[in-house]
C-alpha positions, 0 to 999 in steps of 0.5 A: 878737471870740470868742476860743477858749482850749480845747478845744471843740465847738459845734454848730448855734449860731445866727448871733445867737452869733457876730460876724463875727471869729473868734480861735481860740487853744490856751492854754498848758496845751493841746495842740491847738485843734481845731474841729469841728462846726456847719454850718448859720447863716451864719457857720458855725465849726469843723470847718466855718467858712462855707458858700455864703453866707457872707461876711466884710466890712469886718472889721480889726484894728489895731495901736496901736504905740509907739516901737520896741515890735513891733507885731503885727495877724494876721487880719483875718477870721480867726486860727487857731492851732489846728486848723480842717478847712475854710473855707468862705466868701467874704472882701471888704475885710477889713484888718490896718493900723497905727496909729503903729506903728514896727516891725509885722507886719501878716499876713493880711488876710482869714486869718491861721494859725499852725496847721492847716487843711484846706480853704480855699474861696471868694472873696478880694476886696479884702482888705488886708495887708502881707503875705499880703492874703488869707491868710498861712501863717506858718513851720510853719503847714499848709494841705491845700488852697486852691481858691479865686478871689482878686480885687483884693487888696493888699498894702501893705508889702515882702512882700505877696501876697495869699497868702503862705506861709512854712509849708506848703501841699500844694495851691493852685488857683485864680485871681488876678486883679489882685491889687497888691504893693507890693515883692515878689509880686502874687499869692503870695509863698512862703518855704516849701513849696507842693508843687502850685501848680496841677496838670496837669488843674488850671492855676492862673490869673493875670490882670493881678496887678501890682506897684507899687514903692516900693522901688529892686528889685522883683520877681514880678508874679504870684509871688515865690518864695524857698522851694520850689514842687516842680509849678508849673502855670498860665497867666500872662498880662498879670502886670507890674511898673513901677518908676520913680523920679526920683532914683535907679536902677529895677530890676523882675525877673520880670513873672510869677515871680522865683525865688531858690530852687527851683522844680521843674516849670513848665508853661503859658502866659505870654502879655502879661506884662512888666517896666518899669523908668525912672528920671531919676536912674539907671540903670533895670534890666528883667530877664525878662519872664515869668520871673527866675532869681536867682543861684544859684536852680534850675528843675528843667525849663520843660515843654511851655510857651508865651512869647508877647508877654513883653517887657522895657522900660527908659528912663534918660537914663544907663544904660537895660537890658532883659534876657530878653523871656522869661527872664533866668536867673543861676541854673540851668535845668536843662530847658527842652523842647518850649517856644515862645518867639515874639514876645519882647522887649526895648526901651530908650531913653536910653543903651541896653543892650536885650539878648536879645528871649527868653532872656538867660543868665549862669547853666547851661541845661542843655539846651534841647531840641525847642524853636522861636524865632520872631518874638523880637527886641531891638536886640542878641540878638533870641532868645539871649544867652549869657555863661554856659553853653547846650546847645541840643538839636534846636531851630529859629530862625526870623525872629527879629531883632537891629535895631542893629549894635552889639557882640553883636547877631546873633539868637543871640550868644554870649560864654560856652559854646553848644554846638549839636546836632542828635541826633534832629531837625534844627535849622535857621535861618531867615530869621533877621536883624541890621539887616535882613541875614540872620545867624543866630549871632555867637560870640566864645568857645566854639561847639560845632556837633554833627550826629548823622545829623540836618541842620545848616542855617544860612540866615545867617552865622555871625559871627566864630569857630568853632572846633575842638579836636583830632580831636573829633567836636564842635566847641569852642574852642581858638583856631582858626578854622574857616570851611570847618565853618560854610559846610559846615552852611549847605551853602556848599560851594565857599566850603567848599572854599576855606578847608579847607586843613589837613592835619589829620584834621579837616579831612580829614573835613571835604573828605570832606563836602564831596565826598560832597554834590558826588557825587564818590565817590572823592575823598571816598573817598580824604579818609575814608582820610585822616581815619581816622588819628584812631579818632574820626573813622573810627568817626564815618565808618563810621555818617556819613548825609553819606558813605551814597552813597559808601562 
């Protein structure tokens, strides 16, 4: 081991100077530790530390502790704290492991840096920590730039990734490919500040990373963030997580990304990815599939993204839950637009709570906007539950399936605020299903249903209520039932005609409609006349598509 203390410069040193494990160090009475120079022998440091051809191998460090002494082993390969502008080099089967040791660190299997580094490069194969199994980035520590391929790296205490960054990284690229976390994040686990994971032109890929837990709650197949990601591009496929225990309760969130804190913008593919939860002792939990957003934690926006084949799977012989094929949100999502969730979904056995095939929500989606449903389904919910609050904005629902006739069980239930609209493209349902019979919405709290010139259409029923606050152009929840609305939006218009019995404003308005799609011109005069007592209404009226032919 070469251990640095000052301040150096070391140029075209051959190889035979240098063994494989570099310790790089400012003493006290330092300021910096900075390395520059030397490019050519196979093991290449400062300024430049590596090339090509270099590799790290079979490189440890060990900790040797005692009682309740805290034990630190930091870089297997490498420990920096100082200042290196590149890294250049491939990493295989380097380790930081304990020996006897009660309270350890054991960071940065292949890297470990307390100070600053430019560039990384290279592959990470195989490398072992307890947390960072290939590179750790410790609090206030700075990495520019990784761009690397990391294969097959493991982590073996409760926060692993085989990069873990608790300081600062401005870019990270790459891929991760079966890379194994023990509690929580296979591939990358962030409590600081990563400002690109990935970029537009760019996407970070993660294949196969998985997490095997030895612990009750586990989370992040792929990622496990409880800092800040700002832009987070990459395709997530066949990432997981299985959590089974025998004598108590499972819990696995988030087969692709658990966040409990904040993630700006995510955009890519999550394809395969799934939780498994099952437990002989207890209940066993599976939550989002591809993604798990804490309570409390925040998406700035889902972009541009695909959901295919996530799923949630849970088996207990007491209480068995599968929440969020794709997402499970407690938290706040502030955006999710132009995004296709298709063939999600949740399944359990034993006694069994299989809910929300796509998206199961408790916290704030914000808006869900030109966004399509498709092929999704789970026992109860086949697409969306919802006990929190949802704005859906001009988006479409079609084949999706809920297989029982359990309490909450139509492809899209609501037991919170949903509120519906179509404002610069139609929004339909479609062939949507609960056990086989065509039913498109099961609502038993607040409901809006909102049309802004653009059509409604509803090929199911709307079960239960929905309701209608006083004169509004929307539709909210005060108590009262309103069917004639419901079979007006899935153009039912003589079951319309049947239920619309009130003599106020709205449902004045609401005859009026179902005039004007009979052709019959003066009656649907005569009812616009009526409903025109209330301003809102006769504002909406004077610019109405339904009412075009007839004024």
């Amino acid at each position: 081991c070469v251990y640095i203390n000052r301040k150096v410069s070391i140029k075209q040193q051959p190889f035979c100077c240098f063994p494989e494990h570099i310790y790089i160090k400012a003493r006290s009475d330092d300021t910096e530790c900075t390395v520059t120079g030397i490019s050519e022998s196979s093991l290449q440091i400062f300024h430049t530390i590596g090339a090509a051809a270099t590799t790290f191998t079979g490189n440890k460090t060990v900790v040797r502790g005692a009682g309740t002494a805290q034990s630190q082993a930091h870089g297997g390969a490498i420990a920096n704290y100082g200042t290196i502008t590149a890294i250049s080099a491939n990493f295989t089967s380097n380790d930081v492991h304990d020996i006897s040791a009660t309270n350890f660190e054991r960071l940065g299997g292949a890297i470990y840096n307390a100070g600053n580094i430019g560039t990384v490069s290279g592959r990470f194969t195989s490398n072992a920590a307890g947390a960072g199994s290939a590179i750790y980035n410790a609090a206030g520590a700075a990495i520019d730039s990784i761009n690397s391929t990391f294969t097959g790296n493991i982590g073996y205490a409760f926060n692993s990734g085989s990069v873990w960054n608790e300081g600062t990284i401005t870019t990270l690229l790459g891929t991760f490919t079966n890379n194994i976390g023990d509690v929580y994040g296979g591939a990358i686990g962030n409590g600081g500040t990563i400002t690109n994971l990935g970029t537009t032109s760019s996407k970070v890929n993660f294949n196969g990373n998985y997490i095997v837990a030895q612990d009750n709650s586990t989370g992040g197949g792929a990622i496990y963030n409880t800092g800040t990601i700002t832009n987070l591009y990459a395709n997530f496929s066949g990432n997981y997580i299985s959590r089974t225990n025998a004598g108590g309760a499972a819990t696995a969130r988030g087969g692709a990304i658990y966040n409990t804190s904040t993630i700006g913008t995510v955009s890519g593919t999550f394809t395969n990815n799934y939780v498994s939860a099952s437990s002989t002792g207890g209940a066993a939990t599976a939550q989002g599939g591809a993604i798990y957003n804490a309570s409390g934690a925040t998406i700035n926006s889902i972009t541009n993204a695909t959901f295919t084949n996530n799923r949630t799977e849970s088996n207990s012989s007491t209480d068995a839950y599968a929440h969020g094929g794709a997402i499970y949100n407690a938290g706040t999502i502030a955006s999710i637009a132009n995004t296709t969730f298709s063939n999600n979904s949740s399944t359990a056995d034993g006694n069994t709570h299989p809910w929300a095939g796509a998206i199961y929500n408790t916290g704030t989606i914000t808006s869900i906007s030109k966004s399509t449903f498709s092929g999704n389904s789970a026992d109860a919910a086949g697409a969306i539950y919802n006990s929190g609050t949802i704005n859906l904005y001009d988006s479409n629902f079609t084949n999706n399936a809920s297989t029982n006739t359990t309490a909450n069980n139509a492809p899209v239930t609501n037991t919170g605020t949903l509120r519906i609209y179509a404002s610069t493209a139609n929004v339909s349902f479609t062939n949507n299903t609960m056990n086989g019979s065509l039913t498109d919405i099961k609502n038993t709290a607040t409901l809006w249903l909102q049309t802004a010139g653009r059509a409604m259409t509803f090929a199911g029923a709307i079960v239960d209520d929905i309701t209608t606050p006083t004169g509004a152009t929307t539709v909210a929840g005060t108590g009262t039932v309103n069917e004639g609305l419901a079979y007006i939006l899935s153009n039912q218009l003589d079951k319309a005609a049947g239920v619309i019995k009130g003599t106020d404003a709205l449902s004045a308005y609401e005859r009026a409609i179902v005039a004007a799609r009979r052709g019959n011109s003066s009656a649907a005069q005569s009812e616009i006349k009526a409903a025109s007592s209330d301003t809102n209404l006769a504002n909406r009226a004077a610019t109405d598509v339904e009412f075009a032919k007839v004024q």
